[in-house]
Every structure is written in structure tokens, then in C-alpha cells.
C-alpha positions in Angstrom: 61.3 34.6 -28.7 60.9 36.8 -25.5 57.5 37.2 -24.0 55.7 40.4 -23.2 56.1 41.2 -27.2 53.0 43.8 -27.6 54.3 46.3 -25.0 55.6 49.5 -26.5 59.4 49.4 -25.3 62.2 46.9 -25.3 64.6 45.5 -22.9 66.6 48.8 -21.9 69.9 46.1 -22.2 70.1 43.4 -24.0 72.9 42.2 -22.1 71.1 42.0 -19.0 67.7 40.0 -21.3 70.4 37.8 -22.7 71.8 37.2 -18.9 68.4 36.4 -18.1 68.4 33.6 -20.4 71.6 32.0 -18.5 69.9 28.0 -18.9 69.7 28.9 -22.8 73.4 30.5 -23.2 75.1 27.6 -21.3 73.2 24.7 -23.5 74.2 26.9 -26.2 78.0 27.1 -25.5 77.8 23.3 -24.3 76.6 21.6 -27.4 78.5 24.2 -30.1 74.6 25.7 -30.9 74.4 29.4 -32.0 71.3 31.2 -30.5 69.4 34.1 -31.8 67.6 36.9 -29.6 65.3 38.8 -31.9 63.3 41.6 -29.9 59.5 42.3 -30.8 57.2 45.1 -29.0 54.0 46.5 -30.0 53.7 47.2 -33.9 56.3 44.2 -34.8 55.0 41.6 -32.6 55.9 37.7 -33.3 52.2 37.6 -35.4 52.3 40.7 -37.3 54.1 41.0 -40.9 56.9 43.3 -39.4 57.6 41.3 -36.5 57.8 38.1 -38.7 60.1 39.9 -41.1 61.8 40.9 -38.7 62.5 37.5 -37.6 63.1 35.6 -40.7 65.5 38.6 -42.0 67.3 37.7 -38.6 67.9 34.4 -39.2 68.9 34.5 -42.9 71.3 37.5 -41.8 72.5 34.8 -39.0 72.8 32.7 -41.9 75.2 34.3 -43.9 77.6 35.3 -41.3 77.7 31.9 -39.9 77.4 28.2 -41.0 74.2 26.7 -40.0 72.3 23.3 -40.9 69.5 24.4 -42.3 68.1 21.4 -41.2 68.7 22.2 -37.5 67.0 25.4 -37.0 64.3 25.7 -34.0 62.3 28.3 -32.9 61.4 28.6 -29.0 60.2 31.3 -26.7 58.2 31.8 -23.7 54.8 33.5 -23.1 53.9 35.6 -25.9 57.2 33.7 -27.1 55.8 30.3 -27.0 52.8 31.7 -28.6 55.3 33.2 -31.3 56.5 29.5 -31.4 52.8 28.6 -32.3 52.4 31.2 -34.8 55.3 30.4 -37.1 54.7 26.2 -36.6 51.5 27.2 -38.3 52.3 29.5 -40.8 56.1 30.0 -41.4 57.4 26.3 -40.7 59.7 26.0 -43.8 62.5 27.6 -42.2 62.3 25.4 -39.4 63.2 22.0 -38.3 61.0 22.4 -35.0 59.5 24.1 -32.6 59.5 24.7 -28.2 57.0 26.8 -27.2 57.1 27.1 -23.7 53.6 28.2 -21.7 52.6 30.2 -24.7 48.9 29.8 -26.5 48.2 28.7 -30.1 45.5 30.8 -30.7 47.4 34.0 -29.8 48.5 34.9 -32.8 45.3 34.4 -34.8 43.2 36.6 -32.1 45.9 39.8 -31.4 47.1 39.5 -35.4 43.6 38.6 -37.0 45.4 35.8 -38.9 43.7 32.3 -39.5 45.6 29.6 -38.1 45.1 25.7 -38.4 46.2 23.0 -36.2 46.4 20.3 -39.2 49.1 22.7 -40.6 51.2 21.5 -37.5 51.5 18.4 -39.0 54.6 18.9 -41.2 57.4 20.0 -38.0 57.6 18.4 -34.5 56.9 20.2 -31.1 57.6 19.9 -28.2 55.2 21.4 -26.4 55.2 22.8 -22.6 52.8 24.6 -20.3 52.1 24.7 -16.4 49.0 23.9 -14.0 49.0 26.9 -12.1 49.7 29.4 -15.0 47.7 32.0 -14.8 47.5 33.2 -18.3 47.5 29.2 -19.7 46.8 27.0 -17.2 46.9 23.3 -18.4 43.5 22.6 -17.6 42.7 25.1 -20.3 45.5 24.0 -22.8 45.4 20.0 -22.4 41.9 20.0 -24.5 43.6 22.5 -26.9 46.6 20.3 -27.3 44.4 17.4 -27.4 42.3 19.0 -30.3 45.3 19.9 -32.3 46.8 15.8 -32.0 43.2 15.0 -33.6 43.7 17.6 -36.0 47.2 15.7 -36.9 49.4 18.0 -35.0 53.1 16.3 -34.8 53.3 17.3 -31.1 54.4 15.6 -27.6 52.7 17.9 -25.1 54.6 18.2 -21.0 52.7 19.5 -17.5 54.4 20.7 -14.9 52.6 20.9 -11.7 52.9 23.3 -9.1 54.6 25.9 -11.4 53.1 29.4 -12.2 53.5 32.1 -15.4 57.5 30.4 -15.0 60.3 28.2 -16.7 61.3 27.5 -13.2 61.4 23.5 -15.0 64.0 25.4 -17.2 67.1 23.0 -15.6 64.7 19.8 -15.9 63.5 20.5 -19.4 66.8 22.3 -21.7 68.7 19.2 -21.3 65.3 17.1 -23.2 65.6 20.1 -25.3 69.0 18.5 -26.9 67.4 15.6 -27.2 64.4 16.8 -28.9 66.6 18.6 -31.6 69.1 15.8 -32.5 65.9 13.7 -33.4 64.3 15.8 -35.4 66.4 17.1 -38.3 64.3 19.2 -40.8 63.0 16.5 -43.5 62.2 18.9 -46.9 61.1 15.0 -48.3 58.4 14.2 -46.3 56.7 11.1 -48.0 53.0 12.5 -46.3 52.1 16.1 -47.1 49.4 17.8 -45.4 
């Protein structure tokens, strides 16, 4: 999920946003994974009911055309992305084996869409969580006590710093190839023998 989702226009090209996202498209092509690039903007935003139609029709469309675990679906995104990442870990986990949300916010999706959200719903799906010291919009000494609050809470998360990084996935080359190991370990499990 890209960040920047509440303002009114979308990428002019999509080939250039998908460019952008060169470290994603090379892990892609490198470990056979198919990626999907929904778009959001104001008025279908990753926490509102069009922009999460939007992207659940998406992936069951994605679905159809090609074959996909169903056990190996995960949701990242950066920013407003990552905070997209929250949003569904919370409320739409079903259709998910995991989540990535990079220097996005959990609450951001419960203040801009006026949804409740709860941390012990975070207990059924892993995360792999990510945010920055020097972030301006969520700087870690802000988000390690919300992290922390959310593990009490039962959260199934592993929460990463990096220092001397900004608003930025300049740890992009350090942290994709993790990302590979993340997913491998954490197949979708519809049999959970806790439910909370």
C-alpha cells in the first residue's frame, strides 16, 4: 500500500510508482512472488469502506487470474501504507497470512476513518513491524510505547528501529531480504488452537 492515500489525485503513471518500488519488484521476480499495487486517494483511502473494497476486490480479482496460496498472502505499505497495514491486521486479517507495515501508525485508521480499532485483535496474524528514530510523522520514541502497549495487549508482533533514518525506507536493501524470511515462517494458520 502506497503512502500519501488521502490526497485527491493518483500517481500520474503507474509505471513510474511501480519503478519506484524497484527493492519490492526485484524480491518479487527473485523468489517467484506476485505483487499487487492497489492505488487509494482521498474518498477510498486504505480505512474507509471503498478503499478497503477496493482492496479486497483486488486481491480476489488477483486471485482468480492467478494461482495463489491463500495461506501466503501479506499486506505491506509505507506511511499511510503501513498505517493501511495496521488497519486491516486489525480488522480485515482473514485474508491474510501477515502483515509489514513500514513507518506507518496503528491508530491512523481509527482517527482519519472514525473506526474502533483494538490491539488484542492483532493477536491472530504476525507483524513485522518497522519504524525510524528520526521520522518525523512517527518517530520511535513515540511508537516504541505504542508497540509496547499493543505486545501487552497480546499483539503477535516483532517490532525493528532504525536509527538515523527519516520519513524513508532507505533500510529498504537491509530489511526486504528479512522480509523473505518473515513470510516463509508464517504461513496463514485458519486452525489456530488459541482464539482471541
Amino acid at each position: 500500500l502506497h503512502g500519501g492515500v488521502s490526497t485527491p489525485d493518483i500517481p500520474d503513471s503507474i509505471e513510474e510508482y511501480v519503478k519506484e518500488e524497484s527493492f519490492f519488484l526485484e524480491f518479487a521476480q527473485k523468489n517467484g512472488y506476485i505483487l499487487l499495487f492497489p492505488f487509494g486517494q482521498a474518498g477510498a483511502t486504505w480505512w474507509d469502506s471503498v478503499g478497503v473494497s477496493n482492496v479486497l476486490s483486488q486481491i480476489r480479482i488477483t486471485k482468480k487470474k492467478f494461482n495463489i496460496d491463500d495461506n501466503r498472502v501479506f499486506m505491506t505499505g509505507f506511511s499511510d501504507g503501513g498505517s493501511g497495514s495496521f488497519f486491516f491486521a486489525m480488522c480485515y486479517p482473514a485474508d491474510f497470512a501477515g502483515f509489514i507495515p513500514l513507518n506507518g501508525h496503528p491508530g491512523v485508521g481509527s482517527i482519519d476513518g472514525g473506526l474502533q480499532t483494538y490491539f488484542i485483535n492483532l493477536y491472530n496474524r504476525p507483524l513485522y513491524v518497522i519504524n525510524t528514530d528520526l521520522d518525523r510523522l512517527y518517530p520511535d520514541k513515540e511508537m516504541g510505547p505504542v508497540m509496547e502497549l499493543a505486545q501487552n495487549a497480546g499483539a503477535n508482533l516483532l517490532y525493528r528501529i532504525y536509527t538515523g533514518i527519516g520519513h524513508d525506507f532507505a533500510y529498504g536493501d537491509k530489511e526486504i531480504p528479512l522480509f523473505k524470511k518473515f513470510i516463509e515462517l508464517h504461513p496463514r494458520n485458519l486452525n489456530q488452537s488459541v482464539i482471541r
